[in-house]
C-alpha positions as CSV (number, residue, x, y, z in Angstrom):
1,X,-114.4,-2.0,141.7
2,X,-112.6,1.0,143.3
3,X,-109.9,0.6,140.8
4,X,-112.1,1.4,138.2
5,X,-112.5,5.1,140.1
6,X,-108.9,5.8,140.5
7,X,-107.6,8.9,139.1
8,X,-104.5,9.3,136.8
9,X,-101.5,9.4,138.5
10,X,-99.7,11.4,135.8
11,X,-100.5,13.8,132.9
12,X,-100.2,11.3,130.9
13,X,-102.3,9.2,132.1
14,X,-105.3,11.8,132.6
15,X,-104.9,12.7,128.5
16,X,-104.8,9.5,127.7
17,X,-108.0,8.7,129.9
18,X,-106.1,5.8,132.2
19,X,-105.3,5.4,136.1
20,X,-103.1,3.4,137.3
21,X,-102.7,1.3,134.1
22,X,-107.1,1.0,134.6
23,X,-109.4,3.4,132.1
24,X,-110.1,6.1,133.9
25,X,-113.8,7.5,134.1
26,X,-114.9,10.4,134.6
27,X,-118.4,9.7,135.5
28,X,-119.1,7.1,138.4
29,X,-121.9,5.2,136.2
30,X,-119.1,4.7,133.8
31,X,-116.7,3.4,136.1
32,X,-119.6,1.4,137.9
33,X,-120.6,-0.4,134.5
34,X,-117.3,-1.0,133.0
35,X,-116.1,-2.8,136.8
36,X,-119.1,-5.1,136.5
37,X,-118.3,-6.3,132.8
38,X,-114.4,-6.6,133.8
39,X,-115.4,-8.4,136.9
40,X,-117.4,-11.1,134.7
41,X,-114.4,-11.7,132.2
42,X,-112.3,-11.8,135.2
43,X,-114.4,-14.5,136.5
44,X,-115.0,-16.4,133.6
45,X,-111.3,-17.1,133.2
46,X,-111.5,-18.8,136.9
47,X,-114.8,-20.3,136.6
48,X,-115.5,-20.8,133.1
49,X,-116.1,-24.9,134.0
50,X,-118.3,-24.0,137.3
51,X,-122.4,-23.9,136.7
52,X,-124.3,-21.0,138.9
53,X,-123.7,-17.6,139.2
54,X,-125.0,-14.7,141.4
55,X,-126.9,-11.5,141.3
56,X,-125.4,-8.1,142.8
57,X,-127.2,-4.9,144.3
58,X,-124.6,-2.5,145.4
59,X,-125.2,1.4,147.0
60,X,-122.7,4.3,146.9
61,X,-123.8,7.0,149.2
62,X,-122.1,10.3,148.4
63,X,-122.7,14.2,150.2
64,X,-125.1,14.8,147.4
65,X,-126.4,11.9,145.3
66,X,-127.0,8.1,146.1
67,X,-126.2,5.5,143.2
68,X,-127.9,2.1,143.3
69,X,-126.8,-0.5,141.3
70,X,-128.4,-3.6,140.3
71,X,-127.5,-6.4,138.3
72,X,-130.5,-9.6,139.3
73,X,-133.7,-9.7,140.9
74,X,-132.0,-8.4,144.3
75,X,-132.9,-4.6,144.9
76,X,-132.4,-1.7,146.6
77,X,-135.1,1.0,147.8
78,X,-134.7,4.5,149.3
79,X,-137.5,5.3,151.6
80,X,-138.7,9.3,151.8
81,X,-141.0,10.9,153.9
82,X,-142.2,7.2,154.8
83,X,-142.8,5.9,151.4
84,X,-140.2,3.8,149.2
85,X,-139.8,6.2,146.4
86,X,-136.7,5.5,144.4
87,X,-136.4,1.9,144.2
88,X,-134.2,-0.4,141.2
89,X,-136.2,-2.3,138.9
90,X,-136.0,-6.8,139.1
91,X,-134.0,-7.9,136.0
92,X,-136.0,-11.0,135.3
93,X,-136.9,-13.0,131.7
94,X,-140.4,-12.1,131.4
95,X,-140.1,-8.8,131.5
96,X,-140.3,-7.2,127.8
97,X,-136.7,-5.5,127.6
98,X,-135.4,-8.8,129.2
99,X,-136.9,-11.2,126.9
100,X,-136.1,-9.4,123.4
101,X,-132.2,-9.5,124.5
102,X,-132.6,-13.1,125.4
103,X,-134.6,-14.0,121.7
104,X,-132.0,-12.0,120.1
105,X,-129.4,-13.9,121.7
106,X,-131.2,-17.4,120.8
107,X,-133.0,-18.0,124.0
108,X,-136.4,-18.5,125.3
109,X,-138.6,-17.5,127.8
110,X,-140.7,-20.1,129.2
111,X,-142.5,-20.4,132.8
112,X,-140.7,-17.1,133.2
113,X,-137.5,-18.8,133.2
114,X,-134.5,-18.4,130.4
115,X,-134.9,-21.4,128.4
116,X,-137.2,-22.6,131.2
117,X,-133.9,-23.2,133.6
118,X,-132.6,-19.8,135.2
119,X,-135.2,-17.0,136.8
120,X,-132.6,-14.0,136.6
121,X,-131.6,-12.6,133.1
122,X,-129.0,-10.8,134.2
123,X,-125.8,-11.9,137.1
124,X,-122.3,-12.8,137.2
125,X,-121.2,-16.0,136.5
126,X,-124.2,-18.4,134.6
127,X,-121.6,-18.8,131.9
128,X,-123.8,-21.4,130.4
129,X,-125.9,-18.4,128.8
130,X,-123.1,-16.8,127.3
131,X,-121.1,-18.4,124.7
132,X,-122.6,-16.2,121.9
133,X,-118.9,-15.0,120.2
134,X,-120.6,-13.1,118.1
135,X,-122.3,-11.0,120.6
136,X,-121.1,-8.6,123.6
137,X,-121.6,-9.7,127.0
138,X,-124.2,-7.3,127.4
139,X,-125.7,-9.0,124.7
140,X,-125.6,-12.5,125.7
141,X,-128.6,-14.4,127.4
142,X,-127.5,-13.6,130.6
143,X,-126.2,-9.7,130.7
144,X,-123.8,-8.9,133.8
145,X,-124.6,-5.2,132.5
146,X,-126.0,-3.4,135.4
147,X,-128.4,-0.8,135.7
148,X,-128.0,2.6,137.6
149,X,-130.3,4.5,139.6
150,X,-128.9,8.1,140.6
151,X,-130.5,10.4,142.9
152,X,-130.2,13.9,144.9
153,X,-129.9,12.7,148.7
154,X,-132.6,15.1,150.3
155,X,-133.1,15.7,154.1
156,X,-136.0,13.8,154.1
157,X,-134.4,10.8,153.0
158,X,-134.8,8.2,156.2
159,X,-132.9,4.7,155.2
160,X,-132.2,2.7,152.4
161,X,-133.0,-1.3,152.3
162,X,-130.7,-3.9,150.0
163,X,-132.2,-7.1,149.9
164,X,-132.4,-10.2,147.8
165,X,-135.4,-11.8,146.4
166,X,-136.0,-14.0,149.1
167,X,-138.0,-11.1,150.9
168,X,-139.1,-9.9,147.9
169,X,-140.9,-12.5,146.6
170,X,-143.7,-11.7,149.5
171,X,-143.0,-8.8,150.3
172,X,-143.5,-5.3,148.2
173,X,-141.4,-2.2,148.6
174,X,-143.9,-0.4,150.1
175,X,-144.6,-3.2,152.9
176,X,-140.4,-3.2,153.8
177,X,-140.1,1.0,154.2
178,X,-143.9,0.9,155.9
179,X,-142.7,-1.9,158.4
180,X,-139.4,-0.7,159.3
181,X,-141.0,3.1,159.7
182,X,-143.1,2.0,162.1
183,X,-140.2,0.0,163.9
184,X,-137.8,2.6,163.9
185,X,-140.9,4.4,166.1
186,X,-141.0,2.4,168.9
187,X,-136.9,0.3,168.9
188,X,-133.6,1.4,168.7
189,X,-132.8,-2.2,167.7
190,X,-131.6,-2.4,164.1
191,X,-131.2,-5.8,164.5
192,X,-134.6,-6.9,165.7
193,X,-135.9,-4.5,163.4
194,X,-134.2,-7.1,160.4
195,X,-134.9,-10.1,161.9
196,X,-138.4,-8.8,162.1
197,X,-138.4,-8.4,157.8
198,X,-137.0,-11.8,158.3
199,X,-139.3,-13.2,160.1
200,X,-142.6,-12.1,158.6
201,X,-141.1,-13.4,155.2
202,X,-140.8,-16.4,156.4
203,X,-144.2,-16.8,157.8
204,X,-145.4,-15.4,154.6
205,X,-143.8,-18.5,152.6
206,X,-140.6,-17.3,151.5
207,X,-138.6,-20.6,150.3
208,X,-135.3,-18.3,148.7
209,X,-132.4,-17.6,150.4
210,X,-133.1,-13.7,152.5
211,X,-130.4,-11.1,153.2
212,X,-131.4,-7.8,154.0
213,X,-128.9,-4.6,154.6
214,X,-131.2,-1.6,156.7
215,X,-128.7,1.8,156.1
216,X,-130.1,4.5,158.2
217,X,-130.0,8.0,157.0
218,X,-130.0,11.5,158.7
219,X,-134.2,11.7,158.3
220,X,-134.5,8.4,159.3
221,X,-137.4,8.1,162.1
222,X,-137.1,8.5,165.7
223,X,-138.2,6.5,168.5
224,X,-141.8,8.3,169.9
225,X,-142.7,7.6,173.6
226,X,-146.4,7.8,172.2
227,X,-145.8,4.9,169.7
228,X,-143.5,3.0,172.6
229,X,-147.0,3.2,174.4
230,X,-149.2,2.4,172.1
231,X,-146.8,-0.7,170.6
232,X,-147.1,-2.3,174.4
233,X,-150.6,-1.8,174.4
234,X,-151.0,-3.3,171.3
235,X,-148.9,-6.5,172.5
236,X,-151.3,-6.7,175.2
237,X,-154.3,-6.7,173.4
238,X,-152.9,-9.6,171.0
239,X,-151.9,-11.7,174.4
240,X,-155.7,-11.1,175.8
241,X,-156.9,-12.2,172.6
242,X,-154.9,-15.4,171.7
243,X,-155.6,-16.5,175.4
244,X,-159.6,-16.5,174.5
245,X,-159.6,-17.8,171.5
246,X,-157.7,-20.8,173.0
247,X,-160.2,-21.1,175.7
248,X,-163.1,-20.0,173.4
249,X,-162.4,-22.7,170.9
250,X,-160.6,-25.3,173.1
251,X,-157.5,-25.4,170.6
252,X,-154.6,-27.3,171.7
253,X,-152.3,-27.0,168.7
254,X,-150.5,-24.1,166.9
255,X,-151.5,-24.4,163.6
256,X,-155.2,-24.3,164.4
257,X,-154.5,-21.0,166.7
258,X,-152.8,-19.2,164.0
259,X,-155.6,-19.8,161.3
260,X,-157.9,-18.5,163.8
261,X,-156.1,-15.4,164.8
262,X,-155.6,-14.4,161.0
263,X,-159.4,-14.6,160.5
264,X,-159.9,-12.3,163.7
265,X,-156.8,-10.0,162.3
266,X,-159.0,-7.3,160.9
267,X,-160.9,-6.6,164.0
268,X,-157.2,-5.7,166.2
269,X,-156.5,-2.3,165.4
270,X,-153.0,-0.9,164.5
271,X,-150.7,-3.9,163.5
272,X,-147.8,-2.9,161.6
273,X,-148.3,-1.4,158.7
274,X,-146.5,-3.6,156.2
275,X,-146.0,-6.4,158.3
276,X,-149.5,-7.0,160.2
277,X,-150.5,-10.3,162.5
278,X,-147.3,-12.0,160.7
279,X,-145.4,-9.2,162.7
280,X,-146.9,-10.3,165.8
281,X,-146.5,-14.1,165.6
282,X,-143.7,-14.2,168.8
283,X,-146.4,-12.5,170.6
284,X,-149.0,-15.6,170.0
285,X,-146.6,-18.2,170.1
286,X,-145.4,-16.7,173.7
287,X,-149.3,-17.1,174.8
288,X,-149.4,-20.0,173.3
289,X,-146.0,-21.5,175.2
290,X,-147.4,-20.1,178.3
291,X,-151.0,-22.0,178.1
292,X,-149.1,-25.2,176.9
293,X,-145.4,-24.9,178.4
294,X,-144.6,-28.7,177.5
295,X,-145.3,-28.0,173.7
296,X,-141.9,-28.4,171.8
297,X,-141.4,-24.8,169.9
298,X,-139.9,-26.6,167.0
299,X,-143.6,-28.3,166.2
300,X,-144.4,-24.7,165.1
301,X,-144.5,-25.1,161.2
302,X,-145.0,-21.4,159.6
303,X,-144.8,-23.2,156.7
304,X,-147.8,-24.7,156.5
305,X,-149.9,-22.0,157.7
């Protein structure tokens, strides 16, 4: 879409309001918008024939202001002073804006779905939902229009997450920035700290597809020798626990040891905040592999738990 943001090479082209043969806008939200809708007629001429379609969540990060841009149920939160503050807003049917465009348009919304079919009311692609002629594309069913969230950076900005609904289906906004807060306390490991959001969603349930972008910022959180300490401790206390509940209780399966230690979760002080006992599964299933060392790891089903 950087094409949309070019400015005029000539005169011309400025009092005219073009660049480089593209419209020229003045205002990034104007160039944003108007480089999703020409990116979804673009499409449509390749893929008019082809079913399914995506969502987008984009962030420009300038010296004084970050945009977020969302077009789906994917999103994009800015966490400040610890707390997910600015945040974009899911673009799905049931939602009361949502739903009048898609009546107006001839649609339904039924089991929260557009004509009971597609959960996102707005993406690229899902051509299927726009063959109104007589309406604009951002009119249609399915809008590609996206919305746009500006904000002043501020030094207490720490990191921005961009994920898809496959971690936010059970997880809130508030649980992600929380969690990776207290991560960024005790790792330098940006990667673990992911895999960890990735993790807990899938012991939480999560059956959609996850992708999650962590972008740190200058106030982001740094790692404390105090929370190192009390992280290890923590880990310690989980081990010595899951070791006598298996002895305890005589379990000799997984599943049984993992419905147990949830019950006992709100006696262990200082899990995660965000993330809790699912962030401390490894540690469980490590004691566990240790008591029972011949145990398979794939017999672990999250899923069922």
């Amino acid at each position: 879409m950087g094409g949309f943001l070019e400015k005029p090479e000539t005169e011309k082209q400025a009092q005219e309001g073009h660049g480089n043969g593209l419209r020229y806008c003045h205002k990034y939200e104007a160039g944003i918008r108007e480089g999703f809708l020409q990116l979804d007629e673009d499409m449509r001429k390749l893929y008019q024939d082809k079913q399914g379609g995506s969502t987008a969540i984009c962030v420009f990060v300038s010296p004084d202001k970050i945009y977020l841009v969302n077009c789906g149920d994917s999103r994009a939160v800015i966490s400040r002073n610890g707390a997910a503050v600015i945040y974009t807003i899911d673009h799905k049917p049931f939602s009361p804006k949502e739903q009048e465009r898609i009546q107006n348009a001839g649609g339904s919304v039924m089991i929260k779905r557009i004509n009971g079919t597609l959960a996102v009311s707005r993406a690229f692609g899902d051509y299927d939902f726009k063959n109104d002629s007589s309406k604009s594309p951002v009119d249609q069913m399915v809008s590609p229009e996206p919305d746009i969230t500006v904000c002043n950076r501020s030094e207490h900005d720490e990191f921005i997450v961009v994920a898809c609904d496959g971690i936010w289906d059970v997880m809130t906004s508030t649980e992600v920035c929380e969690f990776i807060s207290s991560r960024l306390l005790v790792t330098y490991d940006l990667t673990m700290i992911v895999n960890s959001v990735l993790d807990i969603c899938l012991h939480k349930g999560s059956r959609d597809n996850m992708t999650l972008l962590l972008l740190l910022l200058p106030g982001a959180p740094k790692v404390d020798m105090d929370a190192v300490k009390a992280e290890r401790s923590l880990d310690q206390t989980i081990v010595q626990i899951t070791k006598e509940v298996i002895e305890k209780h005589e379990i000799h399966d997984f599943e049984t040891l993992i419905r147990l230690m949830k019950r006992m979760a709100i006696n262990i002080p200082n899990l995660p905040p965000g993330g809790g006992l699912y962030a401390k599964y490894y540690i469980i299933e490590q004691a566990f592999h240790e008591k029972f060392p011949d145990t398979p790891a794939e017999i672990y089903d999250y899923f069922s738990m």
